[in-house]
Backbone as a printed PyTorch tensor [residue, N CA C, xyz], in Angstrom:
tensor([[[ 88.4250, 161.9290, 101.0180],
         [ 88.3980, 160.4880, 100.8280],
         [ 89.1800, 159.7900, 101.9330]],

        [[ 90.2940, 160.4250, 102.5060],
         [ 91.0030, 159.7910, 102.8370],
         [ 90.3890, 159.2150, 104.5760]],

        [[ 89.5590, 160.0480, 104.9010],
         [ 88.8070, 160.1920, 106.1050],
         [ 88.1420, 159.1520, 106.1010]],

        [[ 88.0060, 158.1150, 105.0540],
         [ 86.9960, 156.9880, 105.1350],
         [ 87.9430, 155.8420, 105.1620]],

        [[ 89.3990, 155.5020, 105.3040],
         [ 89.9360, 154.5570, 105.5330],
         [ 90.5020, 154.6170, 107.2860]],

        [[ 90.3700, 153.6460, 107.4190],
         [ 90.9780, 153.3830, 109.3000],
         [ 91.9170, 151.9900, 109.0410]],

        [[ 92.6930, 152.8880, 109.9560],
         [ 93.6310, 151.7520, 110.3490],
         [ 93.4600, 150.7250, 111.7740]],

        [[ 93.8620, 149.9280, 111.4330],
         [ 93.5550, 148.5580, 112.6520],
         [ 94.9440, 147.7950, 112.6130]],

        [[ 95.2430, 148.2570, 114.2360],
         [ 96.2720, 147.7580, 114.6960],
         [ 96.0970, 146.7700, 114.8570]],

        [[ 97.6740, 145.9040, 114.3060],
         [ 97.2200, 144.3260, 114.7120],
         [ 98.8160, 144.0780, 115.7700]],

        [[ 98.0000, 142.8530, 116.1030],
         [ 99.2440, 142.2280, 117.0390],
         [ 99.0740, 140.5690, 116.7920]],

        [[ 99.2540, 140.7110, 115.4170],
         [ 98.9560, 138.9950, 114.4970],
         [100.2020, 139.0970, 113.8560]],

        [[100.7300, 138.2290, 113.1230],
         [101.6760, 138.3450, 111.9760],
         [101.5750, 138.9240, 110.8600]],

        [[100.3640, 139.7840, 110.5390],
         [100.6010, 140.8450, 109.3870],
         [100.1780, 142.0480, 110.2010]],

        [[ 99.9150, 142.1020, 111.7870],
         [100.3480, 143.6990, 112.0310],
         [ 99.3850, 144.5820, 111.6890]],

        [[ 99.6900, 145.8530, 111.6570],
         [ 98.7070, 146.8780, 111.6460],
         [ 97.9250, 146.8550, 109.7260]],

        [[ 96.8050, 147.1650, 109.6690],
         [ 96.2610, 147.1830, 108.1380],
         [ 95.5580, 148.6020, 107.7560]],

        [[ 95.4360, 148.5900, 106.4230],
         [ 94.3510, 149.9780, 106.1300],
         [ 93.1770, 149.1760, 105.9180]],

        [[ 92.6760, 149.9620, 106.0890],
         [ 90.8800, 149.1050, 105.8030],
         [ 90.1030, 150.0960, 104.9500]],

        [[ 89.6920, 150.2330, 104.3130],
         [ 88.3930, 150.9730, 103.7900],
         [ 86.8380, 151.1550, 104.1930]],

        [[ 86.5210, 152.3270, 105.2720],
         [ 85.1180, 151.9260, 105.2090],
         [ 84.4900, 152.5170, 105.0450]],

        [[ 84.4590, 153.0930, 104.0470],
         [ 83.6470, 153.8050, 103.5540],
         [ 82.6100, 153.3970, 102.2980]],

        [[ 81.3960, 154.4360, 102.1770],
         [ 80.3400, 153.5110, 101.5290],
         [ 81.0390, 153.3480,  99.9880]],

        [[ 81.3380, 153.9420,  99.4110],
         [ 81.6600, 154.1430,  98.1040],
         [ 82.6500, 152.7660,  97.5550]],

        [[ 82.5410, 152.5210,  96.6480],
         [ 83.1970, 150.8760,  96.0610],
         [ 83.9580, 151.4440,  94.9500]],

        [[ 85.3860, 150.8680,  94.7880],
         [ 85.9130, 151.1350,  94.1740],
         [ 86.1400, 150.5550,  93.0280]],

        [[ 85.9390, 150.9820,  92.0170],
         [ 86.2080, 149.6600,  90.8660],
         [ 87.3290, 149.3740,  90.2570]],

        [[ 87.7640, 148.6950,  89.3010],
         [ 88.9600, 148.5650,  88.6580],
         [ 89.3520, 149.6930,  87.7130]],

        [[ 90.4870, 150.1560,  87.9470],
         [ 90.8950, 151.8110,  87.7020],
         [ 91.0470, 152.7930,  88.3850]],

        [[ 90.1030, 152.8960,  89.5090],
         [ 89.7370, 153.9060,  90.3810],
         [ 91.4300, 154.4040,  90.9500]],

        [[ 91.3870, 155.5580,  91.3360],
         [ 92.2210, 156.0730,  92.6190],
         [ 91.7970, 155.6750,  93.8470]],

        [[ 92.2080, 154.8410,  94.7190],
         [ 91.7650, 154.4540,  96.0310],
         [ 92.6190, 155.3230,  96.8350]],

        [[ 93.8570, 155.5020,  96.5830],
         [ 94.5620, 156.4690,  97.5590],
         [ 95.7950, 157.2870,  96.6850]],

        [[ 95.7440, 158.5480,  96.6220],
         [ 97.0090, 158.9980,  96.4030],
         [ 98.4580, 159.2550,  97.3850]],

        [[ 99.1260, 158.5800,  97.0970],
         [100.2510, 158.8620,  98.1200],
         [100.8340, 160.2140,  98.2010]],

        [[101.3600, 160.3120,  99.6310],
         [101.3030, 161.9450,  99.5960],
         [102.7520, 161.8940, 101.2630]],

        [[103.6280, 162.2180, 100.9460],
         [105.6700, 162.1950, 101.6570],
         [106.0240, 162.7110, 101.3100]],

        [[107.3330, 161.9100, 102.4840],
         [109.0210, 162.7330, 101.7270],
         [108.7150, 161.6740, 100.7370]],

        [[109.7470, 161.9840, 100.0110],
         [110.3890, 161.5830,  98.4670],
         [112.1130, 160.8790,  99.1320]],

        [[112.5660, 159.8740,  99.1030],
         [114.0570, 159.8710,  99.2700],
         [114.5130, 159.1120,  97.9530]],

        [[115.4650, 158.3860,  98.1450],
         [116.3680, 157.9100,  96.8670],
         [116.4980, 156.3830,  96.9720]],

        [[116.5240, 156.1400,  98.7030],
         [116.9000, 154.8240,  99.1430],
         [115.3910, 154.2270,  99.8440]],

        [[115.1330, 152.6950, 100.0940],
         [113.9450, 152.1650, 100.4020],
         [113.9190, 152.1530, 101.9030]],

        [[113.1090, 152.2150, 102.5870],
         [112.6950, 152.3180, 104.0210],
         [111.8980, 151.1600, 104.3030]],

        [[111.8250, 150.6910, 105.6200],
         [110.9000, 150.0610, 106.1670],
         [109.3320, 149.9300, 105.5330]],

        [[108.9030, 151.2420, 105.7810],
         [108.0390, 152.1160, 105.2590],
         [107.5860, 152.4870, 104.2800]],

        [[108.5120, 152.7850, 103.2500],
         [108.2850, 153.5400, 102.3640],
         [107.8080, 152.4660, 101.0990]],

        [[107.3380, 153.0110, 100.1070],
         [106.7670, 152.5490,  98.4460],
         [107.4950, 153.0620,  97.3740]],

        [[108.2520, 152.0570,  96.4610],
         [108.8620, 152.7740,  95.9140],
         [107.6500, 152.9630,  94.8320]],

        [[107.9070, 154.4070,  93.9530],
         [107.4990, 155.0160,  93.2910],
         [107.8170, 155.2530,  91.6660]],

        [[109.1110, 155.1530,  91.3890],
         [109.7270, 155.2200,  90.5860],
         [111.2430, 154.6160,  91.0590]],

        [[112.0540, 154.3440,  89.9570],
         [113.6320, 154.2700,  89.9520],
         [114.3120, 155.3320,  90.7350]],

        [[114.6740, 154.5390,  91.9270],
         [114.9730, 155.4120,  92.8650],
         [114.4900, 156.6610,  93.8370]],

        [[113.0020, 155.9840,  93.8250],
         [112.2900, 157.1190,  94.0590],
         [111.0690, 156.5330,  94.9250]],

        [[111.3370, 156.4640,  96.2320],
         [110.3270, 156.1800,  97.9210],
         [109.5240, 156.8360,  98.1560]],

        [[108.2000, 156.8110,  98.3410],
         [107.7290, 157.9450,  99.3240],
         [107.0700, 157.3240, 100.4250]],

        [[107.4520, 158.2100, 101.3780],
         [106.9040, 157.3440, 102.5530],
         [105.5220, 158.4690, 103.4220]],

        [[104.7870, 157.3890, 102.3510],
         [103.1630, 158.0780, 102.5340],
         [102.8040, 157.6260, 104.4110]],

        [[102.0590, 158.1790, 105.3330],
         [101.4810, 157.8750, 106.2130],
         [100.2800, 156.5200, 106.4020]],

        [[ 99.3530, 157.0230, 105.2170],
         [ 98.2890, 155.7080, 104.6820],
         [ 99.3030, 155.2860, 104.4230]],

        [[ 99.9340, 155.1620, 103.6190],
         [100.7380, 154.1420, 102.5120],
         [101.5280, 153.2250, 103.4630]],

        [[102.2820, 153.6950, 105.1710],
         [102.7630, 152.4900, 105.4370],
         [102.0590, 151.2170, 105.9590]],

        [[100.8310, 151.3970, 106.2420],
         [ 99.7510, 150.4860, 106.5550],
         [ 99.2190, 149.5550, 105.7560]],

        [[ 99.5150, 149.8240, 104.1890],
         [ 99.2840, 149.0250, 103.0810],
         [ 99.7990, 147.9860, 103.0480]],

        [[ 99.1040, 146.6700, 103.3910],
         [ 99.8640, 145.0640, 103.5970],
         [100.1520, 145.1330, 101.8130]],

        [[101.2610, 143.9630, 101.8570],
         [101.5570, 142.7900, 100.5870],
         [100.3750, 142.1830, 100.3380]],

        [[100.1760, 142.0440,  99.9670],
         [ 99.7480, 140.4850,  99.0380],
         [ 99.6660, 139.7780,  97.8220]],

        [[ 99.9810, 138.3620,  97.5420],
         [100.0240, 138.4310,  96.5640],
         [ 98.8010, 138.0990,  95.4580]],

        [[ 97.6140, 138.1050,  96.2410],
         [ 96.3880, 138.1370,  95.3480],
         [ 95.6790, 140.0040,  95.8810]],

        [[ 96.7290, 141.0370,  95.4900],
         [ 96.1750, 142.2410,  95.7170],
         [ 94.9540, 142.7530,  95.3940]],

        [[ 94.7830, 144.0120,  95.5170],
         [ 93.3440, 144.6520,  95.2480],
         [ 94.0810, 146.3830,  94.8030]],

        [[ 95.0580, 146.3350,  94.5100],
         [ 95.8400, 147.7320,  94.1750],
         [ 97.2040, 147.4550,  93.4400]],

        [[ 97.6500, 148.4500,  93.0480],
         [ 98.8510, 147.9670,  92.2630],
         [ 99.0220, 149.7230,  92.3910]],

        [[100.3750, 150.1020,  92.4120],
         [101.1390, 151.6690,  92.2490],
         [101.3310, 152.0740,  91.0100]],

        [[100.5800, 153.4600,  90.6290],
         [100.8480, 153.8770,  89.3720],
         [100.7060, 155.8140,  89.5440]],

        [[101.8880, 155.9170,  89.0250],
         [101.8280, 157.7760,  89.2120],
         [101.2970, 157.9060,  90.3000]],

        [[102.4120, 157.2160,  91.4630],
         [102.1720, 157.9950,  92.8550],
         [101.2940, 157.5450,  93.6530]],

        [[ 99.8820, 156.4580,  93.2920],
         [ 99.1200, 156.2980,  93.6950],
         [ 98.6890, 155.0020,  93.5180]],

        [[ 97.4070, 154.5910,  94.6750],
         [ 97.2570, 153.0400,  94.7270],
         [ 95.8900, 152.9120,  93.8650]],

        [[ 95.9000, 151.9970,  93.0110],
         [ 94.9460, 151.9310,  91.9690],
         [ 94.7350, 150.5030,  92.2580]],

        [[ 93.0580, 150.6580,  92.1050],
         [ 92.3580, 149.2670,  92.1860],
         [ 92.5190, 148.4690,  91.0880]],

        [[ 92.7230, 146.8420,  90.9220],
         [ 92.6580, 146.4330,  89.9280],
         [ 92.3600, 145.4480,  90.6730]],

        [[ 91.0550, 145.2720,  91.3240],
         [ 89.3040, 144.5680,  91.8800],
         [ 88.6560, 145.4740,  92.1680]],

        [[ 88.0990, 144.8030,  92.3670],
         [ 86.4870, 145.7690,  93.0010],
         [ 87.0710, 145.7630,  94.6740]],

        [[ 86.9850, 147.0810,  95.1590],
         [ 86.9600, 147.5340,  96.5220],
         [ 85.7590, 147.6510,  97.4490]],

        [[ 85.2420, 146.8840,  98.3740],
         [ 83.9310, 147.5120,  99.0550],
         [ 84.3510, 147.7570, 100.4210]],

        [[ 83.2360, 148.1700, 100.8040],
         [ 83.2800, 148.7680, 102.4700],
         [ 83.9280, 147.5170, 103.2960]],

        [[ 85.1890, 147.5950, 104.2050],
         [ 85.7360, 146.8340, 105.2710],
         [ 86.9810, 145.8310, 104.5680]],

        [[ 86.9240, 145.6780, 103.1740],
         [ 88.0870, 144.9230, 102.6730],
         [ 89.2820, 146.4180, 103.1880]],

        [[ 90.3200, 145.4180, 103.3570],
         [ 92.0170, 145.8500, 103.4510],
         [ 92.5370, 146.0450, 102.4660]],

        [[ 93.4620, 147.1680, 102.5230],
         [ 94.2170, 147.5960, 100.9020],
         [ 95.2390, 146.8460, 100.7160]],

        [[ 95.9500, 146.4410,  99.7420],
         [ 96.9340, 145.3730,  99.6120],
         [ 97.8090, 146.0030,  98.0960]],

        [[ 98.8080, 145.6530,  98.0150],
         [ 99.1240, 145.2450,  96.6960],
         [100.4920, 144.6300,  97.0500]],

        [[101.0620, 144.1800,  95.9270],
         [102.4400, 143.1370,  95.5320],
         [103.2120, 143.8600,  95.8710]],

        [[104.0860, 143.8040,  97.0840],
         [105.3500, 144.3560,  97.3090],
         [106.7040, 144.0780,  96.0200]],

        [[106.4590, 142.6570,  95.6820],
         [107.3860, 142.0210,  94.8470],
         [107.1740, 142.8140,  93.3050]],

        [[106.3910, 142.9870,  93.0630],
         [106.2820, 143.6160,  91.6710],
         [106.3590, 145.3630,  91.8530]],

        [[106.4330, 145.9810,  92.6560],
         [106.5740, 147.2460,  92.9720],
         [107.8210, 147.7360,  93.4120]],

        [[108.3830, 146.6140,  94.4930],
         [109.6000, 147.3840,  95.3140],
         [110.9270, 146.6900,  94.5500]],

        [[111.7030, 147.5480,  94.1690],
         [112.8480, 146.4490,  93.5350],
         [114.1430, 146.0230,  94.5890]],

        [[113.9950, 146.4290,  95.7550],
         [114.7540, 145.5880,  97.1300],
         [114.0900, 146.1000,  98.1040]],

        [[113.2660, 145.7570,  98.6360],
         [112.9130, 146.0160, 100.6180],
         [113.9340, 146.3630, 101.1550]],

        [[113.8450, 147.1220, 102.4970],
         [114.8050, 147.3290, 102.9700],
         [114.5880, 146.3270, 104.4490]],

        [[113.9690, 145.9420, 104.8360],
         [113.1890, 144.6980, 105.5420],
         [112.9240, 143.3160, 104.7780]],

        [[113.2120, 142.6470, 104.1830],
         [112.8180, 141.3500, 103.7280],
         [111.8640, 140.8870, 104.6450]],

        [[110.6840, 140.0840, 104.0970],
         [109.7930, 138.9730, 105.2240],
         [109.2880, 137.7610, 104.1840]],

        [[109.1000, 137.1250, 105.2730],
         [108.1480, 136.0000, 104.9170],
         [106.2920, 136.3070, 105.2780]],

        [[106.1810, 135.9900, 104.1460],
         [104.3970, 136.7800, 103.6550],
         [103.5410, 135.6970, 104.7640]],

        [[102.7800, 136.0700, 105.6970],
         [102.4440, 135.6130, 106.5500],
         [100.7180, 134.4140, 106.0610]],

        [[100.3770, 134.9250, 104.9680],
         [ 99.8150, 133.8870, 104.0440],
         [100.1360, 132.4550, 103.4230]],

        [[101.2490, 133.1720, 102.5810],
         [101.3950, 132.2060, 101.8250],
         [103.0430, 131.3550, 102.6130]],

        [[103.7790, 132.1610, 103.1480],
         [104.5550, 131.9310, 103.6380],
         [106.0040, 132.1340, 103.0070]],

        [[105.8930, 132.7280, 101.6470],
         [106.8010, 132.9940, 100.2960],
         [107.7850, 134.5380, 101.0550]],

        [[109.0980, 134.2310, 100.5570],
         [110.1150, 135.2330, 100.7770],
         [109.1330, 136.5820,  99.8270]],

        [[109.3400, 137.6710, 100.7340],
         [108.8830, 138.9710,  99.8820],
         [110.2450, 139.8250,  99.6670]],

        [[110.6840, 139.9840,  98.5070],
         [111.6310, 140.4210,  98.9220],
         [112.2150, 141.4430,  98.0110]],

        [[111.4020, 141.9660,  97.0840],
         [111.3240, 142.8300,  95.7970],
         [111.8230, 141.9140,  94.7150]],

        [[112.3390, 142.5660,  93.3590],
         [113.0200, 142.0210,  92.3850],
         [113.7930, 141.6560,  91.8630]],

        [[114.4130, 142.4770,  92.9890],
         [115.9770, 142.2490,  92.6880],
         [115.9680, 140.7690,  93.2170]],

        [[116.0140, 140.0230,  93.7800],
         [115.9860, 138.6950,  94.3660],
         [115.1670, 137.8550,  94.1290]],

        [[114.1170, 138.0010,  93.2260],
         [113.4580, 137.0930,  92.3940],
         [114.4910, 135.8090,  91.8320]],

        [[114.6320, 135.3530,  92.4560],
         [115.4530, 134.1210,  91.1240],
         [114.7880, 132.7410,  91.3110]],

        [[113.7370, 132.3980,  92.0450],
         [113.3690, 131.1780,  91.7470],
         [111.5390, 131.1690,  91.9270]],

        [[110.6910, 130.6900,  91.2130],
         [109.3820, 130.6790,  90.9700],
         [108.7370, 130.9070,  92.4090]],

        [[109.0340, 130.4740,  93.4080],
         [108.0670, 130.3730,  95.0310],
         [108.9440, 131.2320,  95.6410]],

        [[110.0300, 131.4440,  95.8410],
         [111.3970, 132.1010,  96.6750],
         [111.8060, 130.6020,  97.8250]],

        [[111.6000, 129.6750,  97.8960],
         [111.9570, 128.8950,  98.5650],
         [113.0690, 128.9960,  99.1850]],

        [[114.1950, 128.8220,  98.3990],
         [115.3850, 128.7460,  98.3350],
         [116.2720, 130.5030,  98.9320]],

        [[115.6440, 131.5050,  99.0920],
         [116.0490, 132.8840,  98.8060],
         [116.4220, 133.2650, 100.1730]],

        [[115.7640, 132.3920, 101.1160],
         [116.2640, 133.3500, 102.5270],
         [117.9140, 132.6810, 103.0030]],

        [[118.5460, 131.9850, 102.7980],
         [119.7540, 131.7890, 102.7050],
         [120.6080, 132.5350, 101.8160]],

        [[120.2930, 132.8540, 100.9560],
         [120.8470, 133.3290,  99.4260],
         [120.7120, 135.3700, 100.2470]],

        [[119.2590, 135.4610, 100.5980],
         [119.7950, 136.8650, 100.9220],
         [120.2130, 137.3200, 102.0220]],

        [[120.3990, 136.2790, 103.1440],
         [121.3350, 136.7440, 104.1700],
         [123.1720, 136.6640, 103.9740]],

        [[123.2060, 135.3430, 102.8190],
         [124.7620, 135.5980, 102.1120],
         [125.1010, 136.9780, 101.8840]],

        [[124.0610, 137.6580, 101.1280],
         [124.2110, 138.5280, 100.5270],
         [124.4920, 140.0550, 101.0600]],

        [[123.6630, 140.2460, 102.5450],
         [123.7850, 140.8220, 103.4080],
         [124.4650, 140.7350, 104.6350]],

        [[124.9000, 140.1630, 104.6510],
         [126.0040, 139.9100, 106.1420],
         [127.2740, 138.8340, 105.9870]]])
């Protein structure tokens, strides 16, 4: 399966992507990708967290943009569709509902909203958050 996704380097503000192109459509439920790393304890650039305290920093998996109208969501290790997937859409899911601190913070090049896991959730848009988490860090 995995032979049917390509990556496309970008040199835009969301950077390199996974793409899917392969014929097969994925529906809601499906396994679109199983993640497959190291395992560490702490969050990476890179990495997905997996569980409580628990990263893996899949190869596909670092190519997987944010977004917050996804097409995947992480469950037992793996990226699960929850849309319909077809040939040439990009894999995505919610950094914010998955990662509970980035180890990179950004601003989502869409919508323009702080991404910044959960731990730093404290206000409905994140407006207010990129002051609040550089206090916090430096």
């Amino acid at each position: 399966m995995d032979n049917n996704f390509v990556i496309f380097e970008g040199k835009s503000e969301i950077g390199s992507k996974l793409v899917w192109t392969g014929s097969k459509k994925f529906n809601i439920g499906d396994v679109v990708l199983k993640l497959e790393g190291n395992i560490t304890n702490t969050p990476t650039r890179t990495s997905i967290q997996i569980g409580e305290n628990k990263h893996i920093d899949s190869y596909l998996g670092r190519f997987v943009n944010h977004s917050f109208t996804p097409n995947c969501k992480v469950e037992n290790q793996c990226l699960i569709a929850i849309t319909e997937i077809k040939e040439n859409d990009s894999i995505t899911f919610d950094y914010n509902k998955t990662e509970y601190e980035l180890a990179h913070p950004f601003k989502c090049a869409e919508t323009g909203k702080w991404v910044v896991g959960k731990k730093y959730q404290k206000t409905p848009n994140n407006e207010n958050l990129k002051g609040e988490w550089y206090k916090n860090q430096y």
